[in-house]
C-alpha positions in Angstrom: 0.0 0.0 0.0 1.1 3.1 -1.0 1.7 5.9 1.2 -0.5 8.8 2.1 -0.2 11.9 0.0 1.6 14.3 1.7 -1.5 16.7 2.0 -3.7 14.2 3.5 -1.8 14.1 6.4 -1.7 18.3 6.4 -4.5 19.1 9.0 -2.9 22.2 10.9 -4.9 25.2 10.5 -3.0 28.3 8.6 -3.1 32.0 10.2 -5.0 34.1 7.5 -4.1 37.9 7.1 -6.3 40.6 5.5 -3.2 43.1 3.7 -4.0 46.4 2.0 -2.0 46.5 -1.6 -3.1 49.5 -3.1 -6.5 52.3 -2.2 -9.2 50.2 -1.7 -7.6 46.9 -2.9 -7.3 43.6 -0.7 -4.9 40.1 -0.2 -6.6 37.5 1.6 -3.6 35.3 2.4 -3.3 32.3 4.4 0.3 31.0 4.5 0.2 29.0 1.7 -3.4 28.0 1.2 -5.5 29.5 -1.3 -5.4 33.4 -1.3 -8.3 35.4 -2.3 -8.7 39.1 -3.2 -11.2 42.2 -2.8 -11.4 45.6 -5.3 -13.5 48.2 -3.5 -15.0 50.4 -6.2 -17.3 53.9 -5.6 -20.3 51.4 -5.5 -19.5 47.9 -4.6 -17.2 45.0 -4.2 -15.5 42.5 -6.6 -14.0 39.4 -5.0 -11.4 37.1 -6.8 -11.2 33.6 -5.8 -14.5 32.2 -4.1 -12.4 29.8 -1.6 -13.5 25.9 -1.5 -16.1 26.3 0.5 -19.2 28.1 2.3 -17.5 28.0 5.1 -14.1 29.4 4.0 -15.8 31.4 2.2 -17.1 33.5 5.5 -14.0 34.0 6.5 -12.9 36.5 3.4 -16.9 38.0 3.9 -16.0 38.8 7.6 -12.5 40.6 6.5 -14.6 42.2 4.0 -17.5 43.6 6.4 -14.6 45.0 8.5 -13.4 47.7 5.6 -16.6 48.0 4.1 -20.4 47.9 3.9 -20.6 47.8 0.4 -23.0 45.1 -1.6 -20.3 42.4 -3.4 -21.4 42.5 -6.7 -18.7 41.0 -8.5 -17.0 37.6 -8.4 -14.3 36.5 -10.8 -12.6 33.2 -10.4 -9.4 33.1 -12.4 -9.2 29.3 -13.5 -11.8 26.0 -12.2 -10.7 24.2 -9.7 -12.8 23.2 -7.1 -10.4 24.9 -4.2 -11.4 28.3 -5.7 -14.8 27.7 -7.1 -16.9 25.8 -4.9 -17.5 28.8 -2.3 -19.2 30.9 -4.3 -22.9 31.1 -2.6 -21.9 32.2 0.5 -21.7 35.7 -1.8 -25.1 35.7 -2.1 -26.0 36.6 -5.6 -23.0 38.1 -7.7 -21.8 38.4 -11.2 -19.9 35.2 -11.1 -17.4 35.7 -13.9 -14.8 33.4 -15.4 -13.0 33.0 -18.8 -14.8 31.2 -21.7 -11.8 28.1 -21.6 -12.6 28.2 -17.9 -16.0 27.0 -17.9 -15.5 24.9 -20.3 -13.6 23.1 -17.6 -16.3 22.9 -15.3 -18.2 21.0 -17.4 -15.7 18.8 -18.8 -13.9 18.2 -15.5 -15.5 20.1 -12.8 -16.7 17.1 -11.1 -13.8 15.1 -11.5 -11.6 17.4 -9.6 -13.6 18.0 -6.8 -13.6 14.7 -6.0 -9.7 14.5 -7.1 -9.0 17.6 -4.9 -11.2 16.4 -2.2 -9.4 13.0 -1.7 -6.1 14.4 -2.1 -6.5 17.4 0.5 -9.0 16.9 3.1 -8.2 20.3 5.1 -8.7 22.7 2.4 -12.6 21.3 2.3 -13.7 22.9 5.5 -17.7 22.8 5.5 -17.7 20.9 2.7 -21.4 19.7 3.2 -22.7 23.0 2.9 -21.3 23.1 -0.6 -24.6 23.5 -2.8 -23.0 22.0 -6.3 -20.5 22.8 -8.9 -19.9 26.7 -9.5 -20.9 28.0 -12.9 -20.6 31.5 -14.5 -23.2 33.7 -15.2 -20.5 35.7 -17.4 -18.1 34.7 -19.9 -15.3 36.2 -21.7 -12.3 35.0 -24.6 -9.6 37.4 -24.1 -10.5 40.5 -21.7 -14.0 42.2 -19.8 -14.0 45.3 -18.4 -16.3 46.4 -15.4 -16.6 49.4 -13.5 -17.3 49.5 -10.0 -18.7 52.9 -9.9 -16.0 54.9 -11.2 -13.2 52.1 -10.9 -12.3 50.4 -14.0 -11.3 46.8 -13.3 -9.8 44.8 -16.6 -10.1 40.8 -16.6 -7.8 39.4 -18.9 -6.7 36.0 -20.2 -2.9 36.5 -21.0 -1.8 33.0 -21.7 -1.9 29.5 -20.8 0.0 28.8 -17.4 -1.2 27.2 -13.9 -4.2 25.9 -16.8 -5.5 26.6 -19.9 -8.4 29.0 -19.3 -6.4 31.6 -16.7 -7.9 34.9 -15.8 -5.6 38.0 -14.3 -7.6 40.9 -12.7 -6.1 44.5 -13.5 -6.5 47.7 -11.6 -5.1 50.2 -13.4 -5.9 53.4 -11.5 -3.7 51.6 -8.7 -1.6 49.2 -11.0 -2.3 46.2 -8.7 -3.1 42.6 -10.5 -4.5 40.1 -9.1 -2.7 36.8 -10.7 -4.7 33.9 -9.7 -2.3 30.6 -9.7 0.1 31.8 -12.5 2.4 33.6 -9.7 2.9 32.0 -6.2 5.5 33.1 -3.6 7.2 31.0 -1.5 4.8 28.5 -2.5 5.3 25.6 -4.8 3.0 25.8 -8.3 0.3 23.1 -8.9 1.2 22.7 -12.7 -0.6 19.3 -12.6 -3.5 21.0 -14.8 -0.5 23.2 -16.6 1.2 24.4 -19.8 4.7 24.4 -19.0 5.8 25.7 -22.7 3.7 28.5 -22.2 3.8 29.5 -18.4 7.0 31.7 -19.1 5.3 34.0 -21.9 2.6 34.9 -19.6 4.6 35.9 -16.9 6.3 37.7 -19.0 3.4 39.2 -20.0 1.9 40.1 -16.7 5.3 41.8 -16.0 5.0 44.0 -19.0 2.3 45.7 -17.2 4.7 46.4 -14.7 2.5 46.4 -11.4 3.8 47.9 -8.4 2.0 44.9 -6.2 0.5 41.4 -7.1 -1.9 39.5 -4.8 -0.4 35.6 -6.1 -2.4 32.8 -5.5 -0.3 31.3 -2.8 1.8 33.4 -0.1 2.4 36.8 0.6 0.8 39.5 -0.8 3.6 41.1 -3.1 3.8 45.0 -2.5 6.7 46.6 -4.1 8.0 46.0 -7.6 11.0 44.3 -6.0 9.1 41.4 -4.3 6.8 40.9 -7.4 10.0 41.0 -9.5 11.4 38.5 -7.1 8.1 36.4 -7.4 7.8 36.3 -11.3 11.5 34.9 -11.3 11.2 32.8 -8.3 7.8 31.2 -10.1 9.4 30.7 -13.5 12.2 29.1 -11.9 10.3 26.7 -10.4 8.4 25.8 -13.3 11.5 25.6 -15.4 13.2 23.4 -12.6 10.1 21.2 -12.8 10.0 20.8 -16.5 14.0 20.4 -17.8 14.7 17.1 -15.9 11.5 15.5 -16.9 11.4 16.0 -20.6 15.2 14.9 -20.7 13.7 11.6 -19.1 10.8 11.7 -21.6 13.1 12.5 -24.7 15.2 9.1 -24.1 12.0 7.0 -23.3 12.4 7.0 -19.6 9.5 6.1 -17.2 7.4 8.5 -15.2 9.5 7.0 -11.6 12.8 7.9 -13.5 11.6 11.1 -14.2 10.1 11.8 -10.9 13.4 11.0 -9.4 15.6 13.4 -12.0 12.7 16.7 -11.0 13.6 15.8 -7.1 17.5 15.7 -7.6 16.8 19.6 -9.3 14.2 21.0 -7.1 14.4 19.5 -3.7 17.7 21.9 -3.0 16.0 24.6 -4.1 12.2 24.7 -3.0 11.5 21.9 -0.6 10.3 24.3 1.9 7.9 25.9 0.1 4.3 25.3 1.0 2.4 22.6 -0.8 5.8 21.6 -1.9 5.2 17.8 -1.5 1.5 17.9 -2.5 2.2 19.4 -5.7 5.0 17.4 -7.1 3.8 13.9 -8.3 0.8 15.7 -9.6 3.8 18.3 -11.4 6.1 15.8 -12.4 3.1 13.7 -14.4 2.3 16.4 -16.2 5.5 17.3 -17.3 6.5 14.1 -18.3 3.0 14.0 -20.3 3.7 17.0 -21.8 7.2 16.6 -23.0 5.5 13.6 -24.6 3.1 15.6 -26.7 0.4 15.3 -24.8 -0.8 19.1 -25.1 -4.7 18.8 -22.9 -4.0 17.7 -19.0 -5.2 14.5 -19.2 -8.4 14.4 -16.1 -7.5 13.7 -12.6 -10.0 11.7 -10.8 -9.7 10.3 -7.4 -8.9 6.8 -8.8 -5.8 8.1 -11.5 -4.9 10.2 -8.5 -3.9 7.0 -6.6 -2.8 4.9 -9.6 0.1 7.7 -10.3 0.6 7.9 -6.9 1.5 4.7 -6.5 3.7 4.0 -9.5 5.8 6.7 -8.2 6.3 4.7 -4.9 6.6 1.7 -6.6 
């Protein structure tokens, strides 16, 4: 029998923290687990990331109610999976908005990897009964939205494929603050098991040309300054990069997903074995890397049963 994934066994409770990172803009961290974040326009609020539950979901309201009384109106989740979807009716009623390539997703896989996510990381499911069903938009866009919030222009993007294919950054230019979703993480490893690891680099390359003096990532601190995000575009395409060279080397001489799982630990381990999610993420990185060097362009579906097939190949 196989071991545990490393998540499983991750049941301590993570210290959340409410940072301002720009006039009336918002970082929902929580060392490492999903971030969330807020835009407070002239007439309402726009929320990014819904958290995985109800429940978790509260928590962000609460931070919210503490800053302001405003109606949220606006909810934009920057990619499907079921850790940042499945929240979304403690909002009430909101715009729920999410790329066209993202709800796709959902309905080809939504249910797959809530079960997937479910099995593989118990703790992130807080109040998971309340949960009402899968999380569908009531808005779509291809390549960019804009809304205003009163006066304050907010522009959703899709600037390339990355942590998935259907990836959504939020832009506030009057403050130039984005809001990156999963594409940029700090001091947190990337899921990249749902990734495009040819592309990843080009679209942090193009969230940098928009030179934002603070990010809120997906993962870890909020990034104020243009030194940290600098420091957290490199630090994320590094990682990627680090994940992807030793497996397709593997892969390019017919080697097996265990040899190539070994090669990604003898390069990353050094370098980012403390980062949070660090273990969780790489079997699920390393088997879609080697996939990919392969040719295999479309994640292949996790379920809960392929989740624990892999799983146990690589301890084999």
């Amino acid at each position: 029998m196989a071991k545990a994934f490393a998540s499983q066994g991750d049941m301590t409770e993570k210290k959340t923290s409410f940072v301002e990172i720009g006039d009336g803009l918002w970082a929902f961290t929580a060392e490492g687990d999903p971030n969330s974040g807020v835009i407070i326009g002239d007439e309402s609020v726009m929320v990014i990331e819904a958290q995985a539950t109800p429940r978790l979901a509260e928590k962000v309201i609460a931070e919210i109610r503490k800053v302001t009384d405003k109606p949220i109106s606006h909810l934009v989740l920057t990619h499907y999976h079921a850790v940042r979807v499945l929240g979304a009716s403690a909002y009430g009623a909101p715009e729920i908005i999410m790329s066209d390539a993202a709800r796709a997703m959902v309905v080809e896989r939504g249910q797959e990897d809530w079960d997937s996510e479910f099995q593989r990381f118990p703790r992130l499911f807080e109040g998971h009964e309340s949960i009402p069903g899968l999380t569908y938009p009531t808005t779509t866009f291809s390549d960019s939205m804009t809304v205003y919030l009163g006066n304050r222009r907010v522009d959703i993007m899709h600037l390339g494929r990355a942590h998935t294919a259907g990836d959504a950054v939020v832009w506030v230019p009057d403050a130039e603050v984005m809001f990156t979703g999963d594409i940029v993480e700090y001091h947190s490893a990337c899921y990249c098991g749902d990734g495009h690891f040819a592309d990843w680099g080009e679209t942090l390359e193009n969230i940098a040309s928009f030179d934002p003096v603070s990010i809120a990532p997906g993962r870890g601190d909020a990034l104020i300054g243009r030194a940290k995000v600098a420091a957290a575009l490199e630090s994320t395409l590094d990682f990627v990069e680090s994940t992807y060279r030793p497996a397709a080397r593997v892969a390019a001489r017919g080697g097996s997903l265990k040899e190539a799982w070994d090669a990604v630990r003898a390069e990353c381990d050094p370098k980012f074995s403390d980062y949070a999610i660090y273990e969780h993420c790489l079997p699920f990185n390393v088997a879609r890397a080697y996939d990919e060097a392969r040719g295999i362009d479309t994640p292949r579906i996790w379920t809960a049963q392929r989740d624990i097939e892999m799983w146990e190949a690589l301890q084999g």
